[in-house]
C-alpha positions as CSV (number, residue, x, y, z in Angstrom):
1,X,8.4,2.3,-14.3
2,X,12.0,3.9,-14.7
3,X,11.5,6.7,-11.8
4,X,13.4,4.8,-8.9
5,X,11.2,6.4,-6.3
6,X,8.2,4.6,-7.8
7,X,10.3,1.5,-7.9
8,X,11.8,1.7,-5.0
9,X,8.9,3.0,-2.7
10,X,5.3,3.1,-3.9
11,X,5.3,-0.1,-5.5
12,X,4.7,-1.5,-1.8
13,X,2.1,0.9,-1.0
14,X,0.3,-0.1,-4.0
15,X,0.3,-3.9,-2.7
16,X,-1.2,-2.7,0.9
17,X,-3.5,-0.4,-1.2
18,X,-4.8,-3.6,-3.0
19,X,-5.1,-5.9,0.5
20,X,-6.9,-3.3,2.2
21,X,-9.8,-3.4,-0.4
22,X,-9.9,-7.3,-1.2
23,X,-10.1,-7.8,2.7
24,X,-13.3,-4.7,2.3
25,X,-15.0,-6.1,-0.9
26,X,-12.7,-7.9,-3.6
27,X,-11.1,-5.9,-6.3
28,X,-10.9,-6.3,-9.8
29,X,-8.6,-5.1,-12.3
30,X,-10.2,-1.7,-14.1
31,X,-11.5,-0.7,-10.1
32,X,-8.2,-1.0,-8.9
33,X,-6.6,1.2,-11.4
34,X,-9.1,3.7,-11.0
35,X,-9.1,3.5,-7.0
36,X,-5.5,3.7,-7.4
37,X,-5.6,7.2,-10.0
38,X,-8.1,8.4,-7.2
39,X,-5.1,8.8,-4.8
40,X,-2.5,9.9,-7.3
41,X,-0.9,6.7,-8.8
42,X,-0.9,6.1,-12.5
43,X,-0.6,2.3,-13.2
44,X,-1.1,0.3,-16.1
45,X,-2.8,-2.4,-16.7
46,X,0.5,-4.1,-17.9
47,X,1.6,-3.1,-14.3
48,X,-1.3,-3.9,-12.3
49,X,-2.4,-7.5,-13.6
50,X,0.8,-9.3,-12.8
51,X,1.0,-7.7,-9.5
52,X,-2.5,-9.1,-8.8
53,X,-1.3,-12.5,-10.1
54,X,2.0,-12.5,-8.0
55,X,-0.1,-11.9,-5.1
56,X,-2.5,-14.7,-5.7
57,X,0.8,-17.0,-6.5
58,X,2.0,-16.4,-2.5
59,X,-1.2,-16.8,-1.6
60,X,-2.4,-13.6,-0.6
61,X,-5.8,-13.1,-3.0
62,X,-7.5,-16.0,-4.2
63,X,-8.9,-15.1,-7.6
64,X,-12.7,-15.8,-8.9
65,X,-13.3,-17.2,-12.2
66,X,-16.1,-15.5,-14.2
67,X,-18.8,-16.6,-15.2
68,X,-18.7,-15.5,-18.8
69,X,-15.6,-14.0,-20.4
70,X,-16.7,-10.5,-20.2
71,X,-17.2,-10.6,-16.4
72,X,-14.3,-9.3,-14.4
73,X,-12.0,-11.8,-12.6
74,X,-12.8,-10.4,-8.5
75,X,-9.7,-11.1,-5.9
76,X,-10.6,-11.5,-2.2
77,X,-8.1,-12.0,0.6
78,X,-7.2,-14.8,2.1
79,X,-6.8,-15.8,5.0
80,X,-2.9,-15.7,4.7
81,X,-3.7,-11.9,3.2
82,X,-4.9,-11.3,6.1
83,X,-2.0,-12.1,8.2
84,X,0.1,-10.0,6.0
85,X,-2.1,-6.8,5.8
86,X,-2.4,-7.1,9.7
87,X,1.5,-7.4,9.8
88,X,2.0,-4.3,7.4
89,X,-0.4,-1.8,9.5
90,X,1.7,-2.6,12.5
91,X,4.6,-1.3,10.7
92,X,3.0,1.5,8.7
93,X,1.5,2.8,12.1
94,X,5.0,2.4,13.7
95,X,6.8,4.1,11.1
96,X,4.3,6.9,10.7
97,X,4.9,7.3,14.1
98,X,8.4,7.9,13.4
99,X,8.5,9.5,10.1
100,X,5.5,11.3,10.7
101,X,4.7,15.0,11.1
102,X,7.0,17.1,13.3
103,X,6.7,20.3,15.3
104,X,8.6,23.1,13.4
105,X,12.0,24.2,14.2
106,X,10.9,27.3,15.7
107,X,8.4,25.3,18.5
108,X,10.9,22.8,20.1
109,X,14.1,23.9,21.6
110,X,17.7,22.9,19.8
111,X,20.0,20.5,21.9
112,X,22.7,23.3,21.4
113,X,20.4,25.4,23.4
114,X,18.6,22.7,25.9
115,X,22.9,22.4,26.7
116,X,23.5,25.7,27.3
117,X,20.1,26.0,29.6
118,X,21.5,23.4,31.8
119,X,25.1,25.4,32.5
């Protein structure tokens, strides 16, 4: 992960990505790097497994054990997930509200001009 804007910015989204579908249906490892490719992100395992663990260490997921050691280990959110994921869409709906989509220049008058209007 050296490009900063990966870093820096989608690593986040990645961890609401994850939330969103262990509070749907529980996630497990290969899914979740495929879900993930599906909207453009290219993880590796060796990036996704300890950000699954982290997540289970504050709480977040709880982990099953499987069955046999082929099965996949499935992580469901908890209740405290919950809380979080409810928290972040709050702020991601805020902030698309103000990052989101503007009018173009040519559709909303300049301040210069709104000034000069007003004279």
């Amino acid at each position: 992960m050296s490009d900063p804007v990966v870093r820096e910015f989608l690593l986040g989204f990645w961890k609401i990505h994850i939330l969103h579908h262990a509070e749907e249906q529980g996630v497990y490892g290969q899914w979740m790097l495929e879900e993930l490719q599906r909207h453009g992100y290219r993880l590796s395992p060796g990036t996704l497994y300890p950000l699954l663990s982290r997540m289970a260490r504050r709480g977040w997921l709880r982990a099953t054990e499987p069955k046999r050691s082929r099965d996949a280990r499935v992580y469901r959110i908890t209740p405290a997930g919950a809380e979080v994921l409810k928290r972040l869409r709050a702020s991601l709906a805020e902030l698309q509200h103000e990052v989101g989509p503007r009018p173009s220049r040519a559709s909303r008058p300049s301040a210069r001009m709104s000034k000069s209007r007003r004279s």
